[in-house]
N, C-alpha and C positions, 0 to 999 in steps of 0.2 A: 410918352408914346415911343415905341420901339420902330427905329427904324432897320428896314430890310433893303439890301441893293442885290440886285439880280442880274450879273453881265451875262449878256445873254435870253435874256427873260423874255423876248418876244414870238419865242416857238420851241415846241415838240417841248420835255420836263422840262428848261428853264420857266414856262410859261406855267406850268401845273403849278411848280415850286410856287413861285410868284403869287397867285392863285391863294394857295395854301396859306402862306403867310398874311396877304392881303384881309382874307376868310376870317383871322384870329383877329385881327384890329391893327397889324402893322403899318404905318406907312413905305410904303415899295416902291422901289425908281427898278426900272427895267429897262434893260438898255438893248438897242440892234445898231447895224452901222447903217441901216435903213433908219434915219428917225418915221420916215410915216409907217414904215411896218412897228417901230416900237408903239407909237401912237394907234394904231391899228387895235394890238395886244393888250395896251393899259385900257381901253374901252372893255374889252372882255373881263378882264383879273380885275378891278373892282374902282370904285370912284375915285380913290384918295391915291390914285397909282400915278406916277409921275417918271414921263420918260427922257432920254437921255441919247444921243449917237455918238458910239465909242467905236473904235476898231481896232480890237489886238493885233491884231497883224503892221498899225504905223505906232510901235509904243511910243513916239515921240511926239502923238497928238495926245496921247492918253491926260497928262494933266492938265492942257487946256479942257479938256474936253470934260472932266471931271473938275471945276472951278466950282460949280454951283455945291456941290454935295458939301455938306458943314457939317454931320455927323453919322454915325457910323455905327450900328448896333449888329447887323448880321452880313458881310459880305459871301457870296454865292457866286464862282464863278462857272458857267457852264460852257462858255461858249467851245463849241469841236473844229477840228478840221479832219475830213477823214476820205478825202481823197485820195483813192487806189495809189502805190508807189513802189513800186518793186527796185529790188538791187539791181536786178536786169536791164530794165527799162526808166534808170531812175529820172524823174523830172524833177533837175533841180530846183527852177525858177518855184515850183509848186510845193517841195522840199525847205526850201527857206522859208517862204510864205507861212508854213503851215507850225514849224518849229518855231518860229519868229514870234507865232501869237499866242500859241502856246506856254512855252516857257517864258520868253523875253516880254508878252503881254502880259502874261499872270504875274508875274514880277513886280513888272513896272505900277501895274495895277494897286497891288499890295503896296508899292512903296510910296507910290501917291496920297494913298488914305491913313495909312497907319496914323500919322498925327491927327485923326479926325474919327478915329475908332476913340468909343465910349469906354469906359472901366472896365464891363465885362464883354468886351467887342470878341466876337471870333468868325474864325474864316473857315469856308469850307470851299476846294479846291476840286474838279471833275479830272480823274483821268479816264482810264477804259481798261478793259479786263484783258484787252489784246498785250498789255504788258505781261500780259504769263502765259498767256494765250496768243502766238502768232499765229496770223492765217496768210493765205498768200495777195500778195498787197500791202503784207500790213507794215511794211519796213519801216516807214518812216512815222504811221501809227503807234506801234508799238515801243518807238525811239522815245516819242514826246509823251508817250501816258507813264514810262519810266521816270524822264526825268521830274515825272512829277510828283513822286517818290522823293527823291532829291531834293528838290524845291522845297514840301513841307515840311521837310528834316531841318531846313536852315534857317525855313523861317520861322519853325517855331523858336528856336534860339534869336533870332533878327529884330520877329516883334513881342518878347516875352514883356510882361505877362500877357497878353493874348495866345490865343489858341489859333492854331490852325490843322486842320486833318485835309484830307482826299479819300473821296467815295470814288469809288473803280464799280461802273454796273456792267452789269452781263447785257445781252442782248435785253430793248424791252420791248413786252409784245405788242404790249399798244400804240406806240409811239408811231410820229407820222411816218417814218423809214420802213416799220415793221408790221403793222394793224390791216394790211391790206395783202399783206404775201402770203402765199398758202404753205403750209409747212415750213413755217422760218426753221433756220438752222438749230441747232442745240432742245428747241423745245421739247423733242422726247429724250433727253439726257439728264434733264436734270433731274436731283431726286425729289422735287416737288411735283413735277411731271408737267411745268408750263415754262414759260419766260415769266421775267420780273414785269411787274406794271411801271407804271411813272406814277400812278399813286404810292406806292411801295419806295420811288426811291427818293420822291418828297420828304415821305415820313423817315428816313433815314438822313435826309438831308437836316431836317429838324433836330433828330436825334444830338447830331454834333454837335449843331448850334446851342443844342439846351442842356447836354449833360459835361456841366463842368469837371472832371474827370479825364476827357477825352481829350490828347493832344498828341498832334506827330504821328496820328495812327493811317494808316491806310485801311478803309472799310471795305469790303469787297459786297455788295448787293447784287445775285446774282443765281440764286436759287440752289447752290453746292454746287453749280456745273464743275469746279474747281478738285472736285474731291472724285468726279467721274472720268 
């Protein structure tokens, strides 16, 4: 039985994801720092879903908090931070906060399991498309979806032979942020001529996971907004 971990998995595509792999036969742990919201979300994503409260942002609870997981077939992390933060106005307290769980949690994360990933275990890493893409706010967004560029550069050397990439999505339309605003941003720019779904970047989330070929890469899911 293949197991799936989902940080993050209790809302907006960590939950679809979750969902998806659940849908195939995996066993899925989905984690929030809310445990009754993860418990919440593993009654929806399917029976055999098993949750977990972790918090990127204290990485120094992160291995107690991950004690129970014993193997490792597809780690998925999505969890964001994407609270407005301008050079102007910087908040650092919120600034740390959000780098902290970002990079220093996805780290710590990865480094807690590696020895608990299976033969063919691989990672797949969220950043956001504001790395090529600033907008205004996005300072310290677009700081921590870089270094996550970074990050998957070292670890694929860190925990070879495992894989690890980062899917960077563009706005999605349906997502809970976006499915209720009228004219999201970008939607008539792209040259598909919509926003991406969170079905679309499960299925890309899977891609990684399943096409051994793929490592180190940064995947951009995001309808070519990139190339307008």
């Amino acid at each position: 039985m293949t197991s799936t971990l989902v940080i993050g998995g209790s809302g907006g595509v960590g939950r679809v994801i979750a969902r998806r792999f659940a849908e195939r036969g995996d066993d899925v742990v989905i984690t929030s720092r809310d445990k009754a919201r993860a418990d919440e979300a593993a009654a929806e994503v399917g029976p055999r879903t098993g949750t977990l409260a972790l918090d990127l942002a204290r990485p120094e609870t992160i291995e107690a908090a991950l004690a129970g997981v014993t193997a490792v077939d597809n780690l998925v992390i999505t969890a964001v931070g994407q609270a407005p933060n301008t050079l102007a106005n910087l908040n650092v307290p919120d600034a740390i906060a959000a780098v902290t769980m970002k990079l220093v949690g996805y780290a710590e994360t990865v480094r807690v399991l590696r020895d608990r990933f299976t033969p063919g275990a691989a990672v797949v890493l969220f950043g956001g498309l504001a790395k090529e893409r600033p907008y205004p706010g996005s300072t310290v967004v677009t700081t921590f979806n870089a270094g996550i560029t970074g990050l998957v550069r070292t670890l694929a050397i860190e925990i070879a032979p495992h894989r690890v990439n980062a899917l960077h999505s563009g706005l999605i339309g349906d997502s809970p942020k976006w499915r209720d605003v009228p004219n999201p941003p970008h939607a008539d720019r792209t040259p598909i001529g919509r926003l991406v779904t969170m079905a679309e970047i499960a299925d890309a989330t899977e891609f990684l996971l399943r096409n051994t070929g793929m490592n180190a890469h940064d995947l951009y899911v995001d309808g070519g907004i990139l190339v307008t």
